[in-house]
C-alpha positions as CSV (number, residue, x, y, z in Angstrom):
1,X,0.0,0.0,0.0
2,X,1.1,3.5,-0.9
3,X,1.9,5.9,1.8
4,X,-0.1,8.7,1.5
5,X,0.8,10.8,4.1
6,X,4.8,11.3,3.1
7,X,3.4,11.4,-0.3
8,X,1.6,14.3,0.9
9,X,4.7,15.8,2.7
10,X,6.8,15.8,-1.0
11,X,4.5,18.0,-2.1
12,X,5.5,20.8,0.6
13,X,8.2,21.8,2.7
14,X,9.8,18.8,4.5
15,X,10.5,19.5,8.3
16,X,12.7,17.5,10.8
17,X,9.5,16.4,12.4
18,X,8.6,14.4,9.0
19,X,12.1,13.2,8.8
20,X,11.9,11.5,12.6
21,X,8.4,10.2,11.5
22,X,9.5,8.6,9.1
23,X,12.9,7.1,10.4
24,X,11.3,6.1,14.0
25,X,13.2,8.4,16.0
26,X,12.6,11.5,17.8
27,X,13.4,14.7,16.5
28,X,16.2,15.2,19.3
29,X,17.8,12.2,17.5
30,X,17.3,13.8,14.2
31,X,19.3,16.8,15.3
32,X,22.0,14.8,17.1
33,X,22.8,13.3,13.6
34,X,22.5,16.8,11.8
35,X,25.1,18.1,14.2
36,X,27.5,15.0,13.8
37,X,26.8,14.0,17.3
38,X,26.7,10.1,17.0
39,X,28.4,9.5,20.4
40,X,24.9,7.2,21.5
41,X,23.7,6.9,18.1
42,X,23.2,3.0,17.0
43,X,24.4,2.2,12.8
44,X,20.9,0.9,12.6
45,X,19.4,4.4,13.7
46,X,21.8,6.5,11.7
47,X,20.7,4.5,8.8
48,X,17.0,5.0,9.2
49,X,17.9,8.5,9.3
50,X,19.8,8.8,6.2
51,X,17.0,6.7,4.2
52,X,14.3,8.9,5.6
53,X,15.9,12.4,4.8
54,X,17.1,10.3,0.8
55,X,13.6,9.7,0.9
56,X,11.8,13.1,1.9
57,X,14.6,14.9,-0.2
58,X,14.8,16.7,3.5
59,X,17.2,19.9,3.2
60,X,17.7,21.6,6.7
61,X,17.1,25.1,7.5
62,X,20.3,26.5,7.7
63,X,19.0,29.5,8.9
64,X,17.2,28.3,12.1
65,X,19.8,26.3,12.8
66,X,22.5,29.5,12.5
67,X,20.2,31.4,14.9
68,X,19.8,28.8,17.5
69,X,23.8,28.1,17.5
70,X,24.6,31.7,16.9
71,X,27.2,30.6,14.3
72,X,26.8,30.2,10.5
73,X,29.6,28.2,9.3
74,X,30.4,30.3,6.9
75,X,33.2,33.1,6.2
76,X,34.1,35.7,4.0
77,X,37.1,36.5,2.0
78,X,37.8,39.8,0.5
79,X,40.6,40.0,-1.9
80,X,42.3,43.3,-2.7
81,X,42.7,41.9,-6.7
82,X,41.5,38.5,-7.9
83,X,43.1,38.6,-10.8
84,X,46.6,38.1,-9.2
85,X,47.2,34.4,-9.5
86,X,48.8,34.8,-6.0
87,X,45.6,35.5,-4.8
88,X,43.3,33.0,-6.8
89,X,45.8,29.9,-5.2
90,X,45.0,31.4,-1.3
91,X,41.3,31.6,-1.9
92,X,41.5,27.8,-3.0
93,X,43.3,27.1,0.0
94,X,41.0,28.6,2.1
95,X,38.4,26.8,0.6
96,X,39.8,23.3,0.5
97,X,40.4,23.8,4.5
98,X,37.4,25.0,5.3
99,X,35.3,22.5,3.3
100,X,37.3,19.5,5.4
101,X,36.4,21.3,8.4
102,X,32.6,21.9,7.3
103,X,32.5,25.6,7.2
104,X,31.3,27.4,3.7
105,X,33.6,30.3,2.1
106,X,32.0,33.3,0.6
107,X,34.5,35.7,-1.6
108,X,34.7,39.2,-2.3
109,X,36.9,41.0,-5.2
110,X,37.7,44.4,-4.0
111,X,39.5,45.8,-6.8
112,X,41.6,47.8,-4.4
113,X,38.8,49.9,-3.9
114,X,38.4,50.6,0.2
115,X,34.6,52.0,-0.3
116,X,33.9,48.5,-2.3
117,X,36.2,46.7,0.5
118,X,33.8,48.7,3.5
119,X,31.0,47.6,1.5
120,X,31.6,44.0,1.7
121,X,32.5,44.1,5.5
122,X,29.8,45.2,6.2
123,X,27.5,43.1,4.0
124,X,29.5,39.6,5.3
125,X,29.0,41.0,9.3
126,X,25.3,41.6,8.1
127,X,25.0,38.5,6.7
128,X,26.1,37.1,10.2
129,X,29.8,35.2,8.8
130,X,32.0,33.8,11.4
131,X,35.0,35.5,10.4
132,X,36.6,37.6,8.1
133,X,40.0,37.2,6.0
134,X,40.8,40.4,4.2
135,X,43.4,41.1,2.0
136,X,43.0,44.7,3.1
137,X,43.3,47.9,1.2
138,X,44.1,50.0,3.7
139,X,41.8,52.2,3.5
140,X,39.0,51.3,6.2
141,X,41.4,51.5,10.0
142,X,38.1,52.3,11.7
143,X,36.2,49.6,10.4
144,X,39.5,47.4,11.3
145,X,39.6,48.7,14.6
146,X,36.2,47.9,15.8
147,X,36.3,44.6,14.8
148,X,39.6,44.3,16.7
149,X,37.5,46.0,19.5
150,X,34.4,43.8,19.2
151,X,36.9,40.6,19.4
152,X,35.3,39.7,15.7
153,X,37.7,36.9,14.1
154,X,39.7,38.4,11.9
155,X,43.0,37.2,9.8
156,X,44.8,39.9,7.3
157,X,46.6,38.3,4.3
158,X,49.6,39.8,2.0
159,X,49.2,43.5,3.7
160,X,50.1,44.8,7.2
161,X,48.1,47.5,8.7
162,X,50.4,49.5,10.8
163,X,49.3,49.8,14.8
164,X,46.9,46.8,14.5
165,X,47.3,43.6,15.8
166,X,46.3,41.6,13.4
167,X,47.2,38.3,12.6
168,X,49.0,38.6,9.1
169,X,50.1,35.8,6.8
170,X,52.6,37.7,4.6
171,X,55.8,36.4,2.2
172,X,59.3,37.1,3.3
173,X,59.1,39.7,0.8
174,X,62.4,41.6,0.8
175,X,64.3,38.0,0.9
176,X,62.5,37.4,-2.7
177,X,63.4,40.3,-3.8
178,X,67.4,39.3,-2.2
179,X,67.2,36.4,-4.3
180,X,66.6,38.0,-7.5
181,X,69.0,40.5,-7.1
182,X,71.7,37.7,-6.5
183,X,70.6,35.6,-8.8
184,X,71.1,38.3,-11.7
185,X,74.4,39.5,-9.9
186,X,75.7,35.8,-10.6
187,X,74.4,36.3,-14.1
188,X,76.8,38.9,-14.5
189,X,74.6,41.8,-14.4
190,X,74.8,44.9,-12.5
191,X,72.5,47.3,-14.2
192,X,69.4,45.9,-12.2
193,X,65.8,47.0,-12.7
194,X,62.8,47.1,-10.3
195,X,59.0,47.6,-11.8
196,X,56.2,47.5,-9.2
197,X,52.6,49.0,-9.0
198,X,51.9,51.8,-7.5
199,X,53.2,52.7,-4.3
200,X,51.0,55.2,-3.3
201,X,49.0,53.4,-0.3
202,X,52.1,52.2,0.8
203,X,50.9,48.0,0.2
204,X,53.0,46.2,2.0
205,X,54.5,43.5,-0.4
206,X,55.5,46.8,-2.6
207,X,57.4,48.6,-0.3
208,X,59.3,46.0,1.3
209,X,60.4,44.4,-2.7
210,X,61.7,47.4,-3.0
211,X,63.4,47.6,0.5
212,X,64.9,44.0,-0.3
213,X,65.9,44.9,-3.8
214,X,67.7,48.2,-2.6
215,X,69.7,46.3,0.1
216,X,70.6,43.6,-2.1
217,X,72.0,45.9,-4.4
218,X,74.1,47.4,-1.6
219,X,75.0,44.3,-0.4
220,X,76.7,43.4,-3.8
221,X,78.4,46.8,-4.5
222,X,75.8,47.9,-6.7
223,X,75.0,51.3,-7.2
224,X,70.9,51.9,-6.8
225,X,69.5,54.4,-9.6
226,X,66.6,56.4,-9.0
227,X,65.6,55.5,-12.5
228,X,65.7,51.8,-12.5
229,X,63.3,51.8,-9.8
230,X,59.5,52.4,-10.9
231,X,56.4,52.2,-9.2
232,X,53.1,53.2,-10.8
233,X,49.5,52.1,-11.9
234,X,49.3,48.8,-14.0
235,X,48.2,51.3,-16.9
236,X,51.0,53.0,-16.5
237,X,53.7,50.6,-16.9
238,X,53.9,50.8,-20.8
239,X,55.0,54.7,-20.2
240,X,57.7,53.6,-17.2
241,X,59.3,51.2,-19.6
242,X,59.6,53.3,-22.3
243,X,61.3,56.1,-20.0
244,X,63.6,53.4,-18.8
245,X,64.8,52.1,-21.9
246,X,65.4,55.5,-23.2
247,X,68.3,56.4,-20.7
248,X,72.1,56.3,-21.8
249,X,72.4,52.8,-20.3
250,X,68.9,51.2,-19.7
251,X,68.9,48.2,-16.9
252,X,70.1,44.9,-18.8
253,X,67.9,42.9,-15.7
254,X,64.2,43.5,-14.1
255,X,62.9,42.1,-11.5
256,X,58.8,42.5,-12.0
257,X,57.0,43.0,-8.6
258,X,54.2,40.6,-9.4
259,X,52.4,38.4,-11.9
260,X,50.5,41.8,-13.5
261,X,53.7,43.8,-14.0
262,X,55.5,40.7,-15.3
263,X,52.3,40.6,-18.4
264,X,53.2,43.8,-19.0
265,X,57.1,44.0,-19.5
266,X,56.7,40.6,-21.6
267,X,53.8,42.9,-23.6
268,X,56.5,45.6,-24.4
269,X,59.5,43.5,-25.0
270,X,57.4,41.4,-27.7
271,X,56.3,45.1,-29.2
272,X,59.5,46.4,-28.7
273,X,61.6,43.4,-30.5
274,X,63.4,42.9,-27.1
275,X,65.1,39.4,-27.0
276,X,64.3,37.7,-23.6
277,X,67.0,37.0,-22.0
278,X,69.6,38.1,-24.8
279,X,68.6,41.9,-24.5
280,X,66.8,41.5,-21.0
281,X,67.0,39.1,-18.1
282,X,63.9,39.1,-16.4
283,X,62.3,37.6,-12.8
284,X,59.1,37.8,-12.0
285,X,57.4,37.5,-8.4
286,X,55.0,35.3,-8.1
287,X,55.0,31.5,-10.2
288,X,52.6,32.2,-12.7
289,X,50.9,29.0,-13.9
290,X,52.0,29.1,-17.4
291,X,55.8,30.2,-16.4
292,X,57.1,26.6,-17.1
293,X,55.6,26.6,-20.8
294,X,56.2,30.0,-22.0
295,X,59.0,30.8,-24.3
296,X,61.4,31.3,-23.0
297,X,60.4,29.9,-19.7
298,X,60.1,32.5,-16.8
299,X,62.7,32.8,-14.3
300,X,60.4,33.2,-11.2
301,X,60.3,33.9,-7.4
302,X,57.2,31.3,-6.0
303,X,55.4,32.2,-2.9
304,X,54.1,29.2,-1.2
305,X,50.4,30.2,-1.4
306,X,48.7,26.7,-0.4
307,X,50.6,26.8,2.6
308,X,49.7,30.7,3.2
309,X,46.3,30.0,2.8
310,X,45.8,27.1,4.8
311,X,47.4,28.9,7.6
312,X,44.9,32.1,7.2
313,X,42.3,29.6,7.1
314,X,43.3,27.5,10.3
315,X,44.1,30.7,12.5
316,X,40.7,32.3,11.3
317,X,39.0,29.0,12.3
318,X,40.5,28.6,15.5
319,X,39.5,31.6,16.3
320,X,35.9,31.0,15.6
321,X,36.3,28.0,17.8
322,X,38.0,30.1,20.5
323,X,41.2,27.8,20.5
324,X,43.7,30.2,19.0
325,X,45.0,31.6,22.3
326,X,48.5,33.4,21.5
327,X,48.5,37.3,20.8
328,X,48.5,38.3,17.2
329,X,51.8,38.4,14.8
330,X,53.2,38.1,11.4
331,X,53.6,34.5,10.2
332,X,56.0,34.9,7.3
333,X,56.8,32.6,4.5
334,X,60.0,31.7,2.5
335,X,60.4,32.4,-1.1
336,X,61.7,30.7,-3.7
337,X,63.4,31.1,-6.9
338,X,62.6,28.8,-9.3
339,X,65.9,29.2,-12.2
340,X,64.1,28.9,-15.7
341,X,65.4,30.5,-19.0
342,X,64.7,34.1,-19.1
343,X,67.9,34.7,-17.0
């Protein structure tokens, strides 16, 4: 005989109540195996459970269920620039981590913007997220400060915020720039180059390439000139290269302060006939995915970006849990320079 009465209950919204109906159970035991709690939970009975929410096509109401816990399993993401592959490799190891540990990831392109990063703060908070990580603009130190304030989880990736405590994942950024300037140096070269964009909101892995690239070229003897060293908008960089390569002796080596600068100086040495690495030794920060199959293959300095976005995503998360414990600092990474041809 046909059961008419979870026919009937197909043909609206399925509750728990229907789902513990239909398994035997109570709806307490329903709950304990929607929260994982199995501790005094039979096979037999977690099996009925399973079959009757198959059956009912049973989707909890993640909503109720974020109100009554207070907790959504959910955060954001805001990204200064998506379009740095840098960035894209973080934001899938955030996501990886947090889907083993059952928490959803919502992301947010900022486009460097801090009204569009203020924006989406305040939309994620709205929308009652867990936590925050922020690859932040640097634009928004009140909004910053009152989560601080309000104890709001909170994990800062690539930038530091000067007078926060925030815990930052960031690259050892002036050792990859060390190890590009060596690197050429052993190549022979002492005219050395240094492209980034612009420096005027002081972002952190900017500023401190070109800390590491000015020290490195002390350290070797070298002398630094003003006009090897550029920092200005990506739509910019065209006009930069062209004003470097008109001087008396134009660098022979550049060192390109991420994945976007490096498009570009490969854009004008194709339009400019520049041989790669004949005329120009180049690096580039940041191990672009097609480095290895470009031609000549990129010379590159890799930030391990899994590993920097697992650890944003752990520290956020055990904050949310309320087991990260230790006052905040700057976890840094190692770079490394991965020799290809373009040197």
């Amino acid at each position: 005989m046909r059961n008419y009465y979870f026919e009937e209950i197909r043909m609206k919204r399925v509750t728990m109540q229907d789902v513990a109906k239909l398994a035997g159970v109570s709806k307490s035991t329903v709950s304990q195996y929607l929260n994982k709690r199995y501790d005094y939970m039979s096979e037999e009975t977690k099996r009925r459970i399973e079959n009757a929410i198959s059956e009912l096509g049973y989707q909890p109401n993640i909503v109720a269920r974020s109100l009554k816990q207070k907790k959504t399993s959910t955060i954001g993401v805001i990204v200064a620039n998506i379009l740095h592959s840098f960035s894209t490799k973080v934001i899938r190891a955030i996501e990886d981590f947090c889907n083993d540990n059952d928490f959803h990831v919502i992301v947010c392109n900022a486009d460097d913007d801090p009204v569009k990063e203020a924006n989406y703060i305040n939309m994620l908070r709205a929308k009652q997220v867990d936590g925050l990580i922020v690859f932040p603009t640097g634009g928004n130190l009140e909004l910053y400060e009152m989560m601080i304030e309000q104890n709001f989880p909170l994990v800062f990736v690539d930038r530091i915020i000067d007078g926060l405590s925030v815990d930052t994942i960031l690259l050892d950024n002036e050792k990859a720039a060390y190890l590009a300037v060596e690197h050429f140096v052993n190549c022979n070269h002492t005219r050395i180059g240094i492209i980034t964009t612009s420096l005027s909101r002081k972002v952190t892995p900017r500023i401190e390439r070109i800390e590491g690239y000015k020290k490195a070229m002390l350290h070797f003897g070298l002398p630094i000139v003003d006009e090897y060293i550029k920092g200005v908008d990506l739509d910019y960089i065209q006009n930069a290269l062209n004003t470097m390569f008109s001087l008396k002796e134009p660098p022979t080596a550049i060192l390109a302060g991420n994945d976007l600068v490096l498009m570009e100086i490969l854009r004008y040495a194709k339009e400019n006939s520049i041989n790669i690495p004949n005329d120009l030794a180049l690096i580039g920060v940041d191990d672009v995915p097609f480095a290895p199959i470009f031609t000549p293959a990129l010379t590159t300095i890799a930030q391990p970006a899994f590993e920097m976005g697992e650890k944003a995503a752990q520290l956020l998360l055990d904050k949310i849990k309320n087991e990260h414990k230790e006052q905040a600092r700057i976890h840094r990474f190692p770079p490394t320079l991965i020799v290809r041809e373009t040197t």
